[in-house]
Z-matrix of the N, CA and C atoms (Angstrom, degrees):
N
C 1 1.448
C 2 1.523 1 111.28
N 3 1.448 2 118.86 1 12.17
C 4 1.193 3 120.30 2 -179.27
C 5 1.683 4 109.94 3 -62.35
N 6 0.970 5 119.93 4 -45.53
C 7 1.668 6 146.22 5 177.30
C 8 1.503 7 101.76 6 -31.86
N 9 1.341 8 110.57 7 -55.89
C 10 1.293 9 115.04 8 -174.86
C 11 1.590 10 111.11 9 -88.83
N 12 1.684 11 106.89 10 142.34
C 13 1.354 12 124.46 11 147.31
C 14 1.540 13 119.90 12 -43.63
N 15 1.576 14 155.51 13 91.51
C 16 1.222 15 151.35 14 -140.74
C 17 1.828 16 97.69 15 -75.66
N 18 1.084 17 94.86 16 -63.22
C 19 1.342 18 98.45 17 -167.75
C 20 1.412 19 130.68 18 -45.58
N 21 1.243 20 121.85 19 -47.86
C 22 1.597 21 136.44 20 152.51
C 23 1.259 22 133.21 21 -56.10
N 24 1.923 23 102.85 22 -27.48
C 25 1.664 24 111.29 23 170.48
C 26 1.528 25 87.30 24 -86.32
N 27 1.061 26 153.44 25 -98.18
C 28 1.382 27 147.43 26 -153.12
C 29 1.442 28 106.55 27 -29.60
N 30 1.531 29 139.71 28 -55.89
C 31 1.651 30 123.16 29 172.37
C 32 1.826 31 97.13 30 -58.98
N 33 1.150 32 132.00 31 -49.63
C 34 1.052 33 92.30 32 -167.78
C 35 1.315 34 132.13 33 -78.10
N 36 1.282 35 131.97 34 -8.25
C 37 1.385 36 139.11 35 -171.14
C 38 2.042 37 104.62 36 -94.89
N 39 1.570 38 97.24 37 -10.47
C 40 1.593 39 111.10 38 170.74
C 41 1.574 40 116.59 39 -69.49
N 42 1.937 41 83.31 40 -49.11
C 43 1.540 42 79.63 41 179.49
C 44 1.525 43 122.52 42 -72.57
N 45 1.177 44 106.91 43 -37.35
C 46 1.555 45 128.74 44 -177.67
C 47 1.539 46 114.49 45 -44.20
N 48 1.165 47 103.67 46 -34.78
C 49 1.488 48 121.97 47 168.44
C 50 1.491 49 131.53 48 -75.52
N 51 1.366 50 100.52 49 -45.22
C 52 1.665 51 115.61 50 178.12
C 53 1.676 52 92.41 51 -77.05
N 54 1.680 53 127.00 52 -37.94
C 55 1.796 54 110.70 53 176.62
C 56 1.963 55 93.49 54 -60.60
N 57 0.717 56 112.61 55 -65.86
C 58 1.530 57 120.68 56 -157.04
C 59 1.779 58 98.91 57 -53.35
N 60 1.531 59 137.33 58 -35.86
C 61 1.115 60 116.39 59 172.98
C 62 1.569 61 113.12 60 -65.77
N 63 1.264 62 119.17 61 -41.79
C 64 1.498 63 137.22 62 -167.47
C 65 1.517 64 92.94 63 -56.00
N 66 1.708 65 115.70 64 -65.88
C 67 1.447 66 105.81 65 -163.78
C 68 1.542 67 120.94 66 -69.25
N 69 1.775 68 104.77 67 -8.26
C 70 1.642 69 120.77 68 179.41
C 71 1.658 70 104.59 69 -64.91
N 72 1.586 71 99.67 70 -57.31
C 73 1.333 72 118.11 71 177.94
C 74 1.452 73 121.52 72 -42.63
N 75 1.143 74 125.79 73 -40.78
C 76 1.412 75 146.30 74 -158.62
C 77 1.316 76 87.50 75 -85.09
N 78 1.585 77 129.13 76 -57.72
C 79 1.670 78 134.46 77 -133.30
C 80 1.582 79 83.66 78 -75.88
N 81 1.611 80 112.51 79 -45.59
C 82 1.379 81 116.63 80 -158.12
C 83 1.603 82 119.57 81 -96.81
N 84 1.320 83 104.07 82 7.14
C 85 1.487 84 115.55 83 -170.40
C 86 1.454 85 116.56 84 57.42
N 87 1.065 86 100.86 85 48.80
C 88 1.904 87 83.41 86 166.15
C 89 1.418 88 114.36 87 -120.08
N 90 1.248 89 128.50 88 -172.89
C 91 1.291 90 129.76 89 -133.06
C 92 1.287 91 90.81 90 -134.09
N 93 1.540 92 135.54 91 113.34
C 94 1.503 93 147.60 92 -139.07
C 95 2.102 94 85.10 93 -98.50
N 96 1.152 95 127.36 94 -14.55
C 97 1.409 96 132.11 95 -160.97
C 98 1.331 97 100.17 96 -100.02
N 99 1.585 98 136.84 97 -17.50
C 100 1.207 99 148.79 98 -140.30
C 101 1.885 100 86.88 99 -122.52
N 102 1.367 101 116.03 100 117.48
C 103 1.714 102 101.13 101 -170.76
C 104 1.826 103 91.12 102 -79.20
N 105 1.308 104 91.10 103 -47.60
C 106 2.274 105 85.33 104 178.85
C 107 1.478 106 104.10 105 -34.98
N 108 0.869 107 130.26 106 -69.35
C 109 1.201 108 116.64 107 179.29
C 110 1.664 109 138.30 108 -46.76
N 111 1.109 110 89.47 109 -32.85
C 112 1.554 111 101.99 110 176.28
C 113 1.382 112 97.19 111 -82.37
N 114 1.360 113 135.13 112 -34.47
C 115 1.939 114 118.26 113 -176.80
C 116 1.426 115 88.58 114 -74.68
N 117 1.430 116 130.60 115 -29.81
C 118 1.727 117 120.81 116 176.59
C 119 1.718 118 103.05 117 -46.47
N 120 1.038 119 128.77 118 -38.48
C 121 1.590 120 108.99 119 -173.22
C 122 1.461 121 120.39 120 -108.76
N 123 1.239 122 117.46 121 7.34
C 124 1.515 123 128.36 122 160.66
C 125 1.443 124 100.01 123 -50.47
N 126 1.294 125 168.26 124 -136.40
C 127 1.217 126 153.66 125 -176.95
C 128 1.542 127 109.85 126 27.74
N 129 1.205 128 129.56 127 -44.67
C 130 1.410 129 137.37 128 -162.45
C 131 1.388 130 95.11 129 -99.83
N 132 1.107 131 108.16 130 -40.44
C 133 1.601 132 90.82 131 -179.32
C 134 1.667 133 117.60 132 -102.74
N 135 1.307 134 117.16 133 19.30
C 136 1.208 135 130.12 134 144.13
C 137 1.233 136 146.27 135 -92.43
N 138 1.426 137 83.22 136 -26.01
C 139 1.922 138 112.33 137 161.78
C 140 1.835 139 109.78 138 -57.64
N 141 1.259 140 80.48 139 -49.83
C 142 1.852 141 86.96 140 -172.42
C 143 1.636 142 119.43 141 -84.98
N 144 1.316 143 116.00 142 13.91
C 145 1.583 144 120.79 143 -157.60
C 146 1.712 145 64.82 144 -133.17
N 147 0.534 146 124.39 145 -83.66
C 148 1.917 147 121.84 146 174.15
C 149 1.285 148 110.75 147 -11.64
N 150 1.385 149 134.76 148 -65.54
C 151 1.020 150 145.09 149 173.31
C 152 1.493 151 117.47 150 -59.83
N 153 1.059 152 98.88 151 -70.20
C 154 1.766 153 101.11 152 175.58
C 155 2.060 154 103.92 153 -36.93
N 156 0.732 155 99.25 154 -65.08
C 157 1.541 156 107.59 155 -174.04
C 158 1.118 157 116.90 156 -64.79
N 159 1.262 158 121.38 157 7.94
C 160 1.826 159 133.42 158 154.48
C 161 1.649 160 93.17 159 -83.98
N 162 1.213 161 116.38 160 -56.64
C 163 1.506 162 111.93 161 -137.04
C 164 1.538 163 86.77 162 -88.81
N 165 1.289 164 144.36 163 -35.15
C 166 1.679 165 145.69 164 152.21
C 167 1.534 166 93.54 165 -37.36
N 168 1.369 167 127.67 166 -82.98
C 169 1.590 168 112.71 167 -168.40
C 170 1.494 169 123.96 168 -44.67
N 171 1.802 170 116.99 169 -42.85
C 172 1.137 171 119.33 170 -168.79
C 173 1.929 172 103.00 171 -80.51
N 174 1.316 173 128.96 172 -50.33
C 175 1.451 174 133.20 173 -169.93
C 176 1.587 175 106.90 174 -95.35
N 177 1.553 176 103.85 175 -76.10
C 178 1.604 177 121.61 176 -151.79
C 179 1.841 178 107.27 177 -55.16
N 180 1.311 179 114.88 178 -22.43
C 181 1.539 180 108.14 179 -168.09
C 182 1.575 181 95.06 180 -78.79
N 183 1.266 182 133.30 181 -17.68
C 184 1.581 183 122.85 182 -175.34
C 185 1.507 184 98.36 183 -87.49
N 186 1.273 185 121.96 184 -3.09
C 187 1.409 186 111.47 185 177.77
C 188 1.836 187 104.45 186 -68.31
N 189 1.455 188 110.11 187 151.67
C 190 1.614 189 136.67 188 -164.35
C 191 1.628 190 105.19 189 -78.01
N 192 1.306 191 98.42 190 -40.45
C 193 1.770 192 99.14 191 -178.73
C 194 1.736 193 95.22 192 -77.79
N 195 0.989 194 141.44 193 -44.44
C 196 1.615 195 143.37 194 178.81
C 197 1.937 196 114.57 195 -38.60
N 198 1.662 197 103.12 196 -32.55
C 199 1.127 198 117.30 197 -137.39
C 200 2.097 199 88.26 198 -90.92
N 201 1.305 200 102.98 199 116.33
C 202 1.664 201 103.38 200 170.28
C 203 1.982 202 91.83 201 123.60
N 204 1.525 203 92.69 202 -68.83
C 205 1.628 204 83.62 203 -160.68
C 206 1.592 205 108.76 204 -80.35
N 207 1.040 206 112.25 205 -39.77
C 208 1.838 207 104.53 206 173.83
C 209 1.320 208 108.94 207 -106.69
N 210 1.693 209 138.58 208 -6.67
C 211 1.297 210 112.30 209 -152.37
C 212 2.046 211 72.45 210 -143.41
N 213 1.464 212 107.36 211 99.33
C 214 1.238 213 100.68 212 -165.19
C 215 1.627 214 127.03 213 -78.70
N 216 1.205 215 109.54 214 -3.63
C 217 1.556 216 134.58 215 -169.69
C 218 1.817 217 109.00 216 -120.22
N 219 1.292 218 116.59 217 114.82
C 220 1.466 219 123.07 218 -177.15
C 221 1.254 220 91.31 219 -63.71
N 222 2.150 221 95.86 220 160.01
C 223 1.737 222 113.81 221 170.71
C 224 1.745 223 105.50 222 -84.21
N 225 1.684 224 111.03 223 111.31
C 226 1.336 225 87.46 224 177.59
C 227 1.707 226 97.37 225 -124.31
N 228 1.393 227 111.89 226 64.21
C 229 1.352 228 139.36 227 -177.06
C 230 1.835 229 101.72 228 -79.18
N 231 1.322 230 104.44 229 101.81
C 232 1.616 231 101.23 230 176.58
C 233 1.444 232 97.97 231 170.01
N 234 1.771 233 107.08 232 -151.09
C 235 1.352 234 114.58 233 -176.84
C 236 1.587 235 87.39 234 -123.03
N 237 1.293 236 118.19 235 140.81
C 238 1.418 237 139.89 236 152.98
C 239 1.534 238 121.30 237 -100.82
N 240 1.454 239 127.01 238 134.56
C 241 1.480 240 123.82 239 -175.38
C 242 1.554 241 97.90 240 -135.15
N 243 1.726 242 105.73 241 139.80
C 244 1.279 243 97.71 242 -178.31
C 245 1.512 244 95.57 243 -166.42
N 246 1.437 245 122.83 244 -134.82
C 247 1.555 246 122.43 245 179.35
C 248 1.508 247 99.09 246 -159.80
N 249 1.096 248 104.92 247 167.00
C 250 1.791 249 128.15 248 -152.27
C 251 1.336 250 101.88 249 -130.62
N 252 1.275 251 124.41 250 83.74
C 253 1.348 252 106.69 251 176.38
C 254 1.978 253 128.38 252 -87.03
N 255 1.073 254 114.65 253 118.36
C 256 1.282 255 123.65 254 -153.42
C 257 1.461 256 104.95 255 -64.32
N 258 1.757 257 146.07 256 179.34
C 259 1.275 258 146.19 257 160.94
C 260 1.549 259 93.44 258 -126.20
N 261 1.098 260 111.94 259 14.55
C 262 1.678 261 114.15 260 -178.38
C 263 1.260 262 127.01 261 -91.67
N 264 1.416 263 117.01 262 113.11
C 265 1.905 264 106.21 263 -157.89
C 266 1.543 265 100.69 264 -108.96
N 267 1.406 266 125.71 265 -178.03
C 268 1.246 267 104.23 266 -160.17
C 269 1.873 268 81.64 267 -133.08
N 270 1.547 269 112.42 268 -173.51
C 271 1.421 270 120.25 269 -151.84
C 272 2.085 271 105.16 270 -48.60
N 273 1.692 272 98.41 271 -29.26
C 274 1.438 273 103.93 272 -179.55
C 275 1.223 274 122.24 273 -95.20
N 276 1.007 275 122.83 274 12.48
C 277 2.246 276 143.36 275 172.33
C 278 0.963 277 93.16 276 85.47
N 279 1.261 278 145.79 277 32.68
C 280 1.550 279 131.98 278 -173.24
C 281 1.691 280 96.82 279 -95.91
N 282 1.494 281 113.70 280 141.81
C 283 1.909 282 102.80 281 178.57
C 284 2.011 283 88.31 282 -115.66
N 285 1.304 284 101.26 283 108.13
C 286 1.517 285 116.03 284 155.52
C 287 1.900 286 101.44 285 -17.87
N 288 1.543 287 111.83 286 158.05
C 289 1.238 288 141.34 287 179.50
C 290 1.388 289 105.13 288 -71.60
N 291 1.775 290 127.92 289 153.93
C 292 1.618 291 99.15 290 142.15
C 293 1.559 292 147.42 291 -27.86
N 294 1.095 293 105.60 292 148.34
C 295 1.292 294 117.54 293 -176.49
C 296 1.432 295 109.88 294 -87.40
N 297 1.355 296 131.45 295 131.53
C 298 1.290 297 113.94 296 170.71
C 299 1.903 298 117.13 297 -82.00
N 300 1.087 299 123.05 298 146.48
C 301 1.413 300 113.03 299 -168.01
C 302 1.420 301 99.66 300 -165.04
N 303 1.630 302 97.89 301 138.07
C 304 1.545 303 102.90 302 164.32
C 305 1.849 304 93.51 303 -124.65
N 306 1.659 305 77.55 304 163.00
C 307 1.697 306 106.53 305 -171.56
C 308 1.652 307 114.23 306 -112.83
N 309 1.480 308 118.73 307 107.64
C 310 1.804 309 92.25 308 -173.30
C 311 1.569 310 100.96 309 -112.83
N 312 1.321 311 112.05 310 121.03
C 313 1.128 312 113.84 311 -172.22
C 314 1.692 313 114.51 312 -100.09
N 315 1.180 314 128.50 313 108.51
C 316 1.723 315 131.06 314 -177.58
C 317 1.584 316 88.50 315 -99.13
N 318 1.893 317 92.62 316 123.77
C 319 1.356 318 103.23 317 162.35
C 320 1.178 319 106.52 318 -137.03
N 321 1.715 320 122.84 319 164.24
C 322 1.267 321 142.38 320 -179.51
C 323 1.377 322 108.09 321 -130.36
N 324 1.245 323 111.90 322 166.39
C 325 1.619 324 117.52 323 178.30
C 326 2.148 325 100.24 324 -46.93
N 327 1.399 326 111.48 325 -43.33
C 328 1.106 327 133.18 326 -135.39
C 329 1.557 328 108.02 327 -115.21
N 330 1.493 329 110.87 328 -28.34
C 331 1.446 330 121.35 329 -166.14
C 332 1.322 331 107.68 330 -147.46
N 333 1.763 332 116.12 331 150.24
C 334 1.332 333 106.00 332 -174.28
C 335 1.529 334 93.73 333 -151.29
N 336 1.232 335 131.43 334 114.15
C 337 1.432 336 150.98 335 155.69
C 338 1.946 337 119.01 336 -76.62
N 339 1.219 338 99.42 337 126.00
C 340 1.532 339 109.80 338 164.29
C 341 1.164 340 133.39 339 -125.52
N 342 1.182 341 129.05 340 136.45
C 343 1.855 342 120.24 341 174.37
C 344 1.259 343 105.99 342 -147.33
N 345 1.433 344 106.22 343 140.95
C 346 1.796 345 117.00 344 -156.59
C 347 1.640 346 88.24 345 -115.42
N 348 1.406 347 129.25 346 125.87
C 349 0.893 348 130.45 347 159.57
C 350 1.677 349 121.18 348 -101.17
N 351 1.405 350 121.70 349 138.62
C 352 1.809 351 113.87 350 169.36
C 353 1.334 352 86.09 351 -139.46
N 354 1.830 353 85.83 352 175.43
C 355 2.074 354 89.12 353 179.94
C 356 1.457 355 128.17 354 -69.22
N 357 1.490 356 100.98 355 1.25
C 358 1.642 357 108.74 356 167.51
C 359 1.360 358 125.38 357 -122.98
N 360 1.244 359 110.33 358 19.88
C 361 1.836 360 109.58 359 -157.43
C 362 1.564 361 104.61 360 -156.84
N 363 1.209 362 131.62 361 142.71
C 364 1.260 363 125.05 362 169.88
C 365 2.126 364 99.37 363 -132.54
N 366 0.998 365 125.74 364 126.53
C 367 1.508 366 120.21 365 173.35
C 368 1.428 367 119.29 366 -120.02
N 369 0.896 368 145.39 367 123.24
C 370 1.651 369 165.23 368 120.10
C 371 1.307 370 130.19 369 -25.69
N 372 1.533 371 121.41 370 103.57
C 373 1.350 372 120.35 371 -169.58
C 374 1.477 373 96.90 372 -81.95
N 375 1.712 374 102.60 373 164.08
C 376 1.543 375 102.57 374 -172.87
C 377 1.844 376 102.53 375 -144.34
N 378 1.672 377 85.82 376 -20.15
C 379 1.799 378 96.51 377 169.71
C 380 1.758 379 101.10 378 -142.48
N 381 1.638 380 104.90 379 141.84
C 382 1.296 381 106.69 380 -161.91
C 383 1.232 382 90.41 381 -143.46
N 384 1.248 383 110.62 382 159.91
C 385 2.125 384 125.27 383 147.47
C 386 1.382 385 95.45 384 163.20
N 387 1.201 386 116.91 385 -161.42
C 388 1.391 387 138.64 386 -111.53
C 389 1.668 388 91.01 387 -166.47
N 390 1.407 389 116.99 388 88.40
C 391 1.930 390 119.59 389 150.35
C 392 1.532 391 113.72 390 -71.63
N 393 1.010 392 91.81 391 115.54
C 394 1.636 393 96.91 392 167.09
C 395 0.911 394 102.63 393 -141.97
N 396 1.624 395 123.53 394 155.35
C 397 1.646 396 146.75 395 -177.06
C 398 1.177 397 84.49 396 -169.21
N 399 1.526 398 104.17 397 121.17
C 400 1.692 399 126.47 398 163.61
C 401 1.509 400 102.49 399 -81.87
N 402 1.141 401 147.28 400 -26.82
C 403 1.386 402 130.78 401 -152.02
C 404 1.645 403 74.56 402 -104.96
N 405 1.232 404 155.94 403 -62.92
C 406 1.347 405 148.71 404 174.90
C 407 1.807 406 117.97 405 -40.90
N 408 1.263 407 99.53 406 -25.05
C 409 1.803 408 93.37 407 179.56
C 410 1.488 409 102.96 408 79.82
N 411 1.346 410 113.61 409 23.26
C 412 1.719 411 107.53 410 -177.75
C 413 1.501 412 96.87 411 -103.84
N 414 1.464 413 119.55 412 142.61
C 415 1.415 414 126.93 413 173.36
C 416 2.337 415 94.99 414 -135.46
N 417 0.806 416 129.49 415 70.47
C 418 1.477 417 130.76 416 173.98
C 419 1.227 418 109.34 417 -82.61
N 420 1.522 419 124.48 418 134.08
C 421 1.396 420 130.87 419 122.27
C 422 1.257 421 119.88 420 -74.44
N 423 1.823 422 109.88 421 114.63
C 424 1.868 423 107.82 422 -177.53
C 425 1.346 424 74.47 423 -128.35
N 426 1.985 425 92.66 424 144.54
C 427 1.840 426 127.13 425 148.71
C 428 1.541 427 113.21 426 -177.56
N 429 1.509 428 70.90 427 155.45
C 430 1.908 429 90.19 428 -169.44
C 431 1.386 430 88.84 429 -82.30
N 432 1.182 431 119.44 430 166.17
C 433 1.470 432 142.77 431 -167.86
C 434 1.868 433 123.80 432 -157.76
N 435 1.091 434 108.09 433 155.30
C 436 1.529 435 102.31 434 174.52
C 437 1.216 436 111.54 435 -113.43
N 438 1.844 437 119.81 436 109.49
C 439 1.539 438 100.71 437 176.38
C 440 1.840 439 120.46 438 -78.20
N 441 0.977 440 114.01 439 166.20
C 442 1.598 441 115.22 440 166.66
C 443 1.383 442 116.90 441 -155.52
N 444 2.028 443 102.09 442 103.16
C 445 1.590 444 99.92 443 -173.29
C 446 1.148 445 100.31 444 -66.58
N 447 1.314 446 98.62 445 174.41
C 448 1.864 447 126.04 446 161.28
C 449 1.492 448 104.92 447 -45.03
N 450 1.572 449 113.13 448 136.91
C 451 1.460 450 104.46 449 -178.10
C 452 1.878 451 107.71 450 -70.86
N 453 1.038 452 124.44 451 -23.25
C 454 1.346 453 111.39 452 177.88
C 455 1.670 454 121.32 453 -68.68
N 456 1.466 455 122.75 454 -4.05
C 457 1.229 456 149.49 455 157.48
C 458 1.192 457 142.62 456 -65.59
N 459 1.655 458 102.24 457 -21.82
C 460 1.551 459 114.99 458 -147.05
C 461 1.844 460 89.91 459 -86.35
N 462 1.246 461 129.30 460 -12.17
C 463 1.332 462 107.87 461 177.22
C 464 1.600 463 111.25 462 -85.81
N 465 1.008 464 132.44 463 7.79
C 466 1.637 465 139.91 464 149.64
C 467 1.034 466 133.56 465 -92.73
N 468 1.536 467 115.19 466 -30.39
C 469 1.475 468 136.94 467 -154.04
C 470 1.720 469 97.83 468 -161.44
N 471 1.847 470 81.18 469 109.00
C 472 1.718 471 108.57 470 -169.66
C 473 1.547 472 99.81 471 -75.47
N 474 1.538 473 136.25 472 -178.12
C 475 1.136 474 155.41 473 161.74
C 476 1.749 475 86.60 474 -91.88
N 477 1.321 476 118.48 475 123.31
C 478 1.368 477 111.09 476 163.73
C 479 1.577 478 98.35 477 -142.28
N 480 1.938 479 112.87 478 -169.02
C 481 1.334 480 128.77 479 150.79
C 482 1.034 481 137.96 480 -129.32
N 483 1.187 482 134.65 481 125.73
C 484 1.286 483 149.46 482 -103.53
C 485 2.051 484 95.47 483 -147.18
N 486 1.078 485 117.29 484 -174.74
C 487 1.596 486 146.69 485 168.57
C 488 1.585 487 119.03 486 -170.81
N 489 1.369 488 95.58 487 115.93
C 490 1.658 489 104.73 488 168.43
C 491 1.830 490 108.92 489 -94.81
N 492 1.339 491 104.40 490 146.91
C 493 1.416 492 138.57 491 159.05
C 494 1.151 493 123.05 492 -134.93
N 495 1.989 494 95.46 493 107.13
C 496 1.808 495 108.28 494 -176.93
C 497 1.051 496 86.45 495 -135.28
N 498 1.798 497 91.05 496 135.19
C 499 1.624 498 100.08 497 -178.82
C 500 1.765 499 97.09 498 -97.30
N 501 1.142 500 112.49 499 162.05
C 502 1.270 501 155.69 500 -167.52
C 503 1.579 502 116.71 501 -59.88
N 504 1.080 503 155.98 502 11.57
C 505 1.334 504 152.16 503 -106.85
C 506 1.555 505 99.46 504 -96.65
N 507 1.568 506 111.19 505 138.53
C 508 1.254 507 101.95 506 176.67
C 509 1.101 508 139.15 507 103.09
N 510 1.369 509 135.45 508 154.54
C 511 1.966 510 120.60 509 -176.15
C 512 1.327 511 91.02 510 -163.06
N 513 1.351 512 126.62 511 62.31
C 514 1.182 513 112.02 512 72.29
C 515 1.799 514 77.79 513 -109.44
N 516 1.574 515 114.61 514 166.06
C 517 1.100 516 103.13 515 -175.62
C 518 1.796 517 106.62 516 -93.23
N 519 1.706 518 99.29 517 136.72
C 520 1.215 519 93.40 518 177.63
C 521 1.529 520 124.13 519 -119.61
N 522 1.751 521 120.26 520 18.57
C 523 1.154 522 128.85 521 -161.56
C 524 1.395 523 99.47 522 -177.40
N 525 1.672 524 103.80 523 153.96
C 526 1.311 525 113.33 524 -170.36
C 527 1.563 526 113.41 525 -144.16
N 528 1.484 527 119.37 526 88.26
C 529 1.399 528 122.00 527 -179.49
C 530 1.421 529 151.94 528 -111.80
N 531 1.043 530 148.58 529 115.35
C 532 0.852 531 124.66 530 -115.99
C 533 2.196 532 118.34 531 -170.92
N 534 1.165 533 107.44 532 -159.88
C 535 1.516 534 103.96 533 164.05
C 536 1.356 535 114.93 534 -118.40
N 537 1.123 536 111.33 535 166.40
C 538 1.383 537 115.79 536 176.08
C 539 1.554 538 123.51 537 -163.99
């Protein structure tokens, strides 16, 4: 439940519940004053708070109006392309150009996968989430990852593990920058 804002998901899944007993009550005639009756639709109104909260995890949390007040972390579910600029100099101090690199990020309400590809390296996240502090102005994507160059590489460029921190830029977000 980290995902969610508490306060705004709890009224809404309160109210959602108290409509759904009321309209249960009504459909089936029972008598909202009568408590037997009212434990009669606990099932019904767990059924439907059940449901709803599939179809919020699987669709409704990528919705744009959701995004800030209940759903505190943007969808940045896609491919990102950008460059890597290295601090790594080679036997003559020279530090190589950007890197060209794309980023494909698979996210779920629930789960979030990354893999950084360049023309020598492919990496695999294995721990992921999302720092945010609104009163700080921080919006981050941080995770550790496993790189693994190209085997014709590996005597320059080790297999190691690593952690990226890219902050967030933007609303809608349109860029992602960061360390690595």
């Amino acid at each position: 439940m980290k995902n969610l804002n508490m306060k705004p998901f709890v009224s809404l899944l309160a109210g959602f519940s108290v409509i759904v007993l009321f309209v249960a009550a009504l459909v089936r005639g029972f008598d909202l004053h009568n408590f037997l009756d009212v434990l009669r639709l606990i099932p019904i109104v767990a059924t439907a708070d059940a449901i709803a909260y599939f179809v919020f995890t699987v669709w409704l949390w990528r919705l744009k109006r959701l995004q800030g007040w209940l759903i505190p972390f943007p969808d940045l579910n896609g491919t990102w392309q950008g460059d890597i600029q290295t601090t790594w100099k080679d036997a003559e101090g020279n530090t190589p150009g950007p890197i060209p690199t794309i980023l494909t990020i698979k996210q779920s309400f629930g789960r979030l996968s990354c893999v950084m590809r360049t023309g020598e390296m492919e990496s695999h996240s294995y721990l992921e989430g999302f720092c945010i502090d609104r009163d700080a102005q921080v919006r981050r994507l941080c995770y550790s990852y496993t790189s693994k160059p190209k085997a014709a590489l590996r005597e320059r460029s080790t297999p190691h593990d690593g952690t990226i921190l890219l902050n967030i830029i933007g609303k809608p977000v349109r860029k992602l920058e960061g360390e690595y």
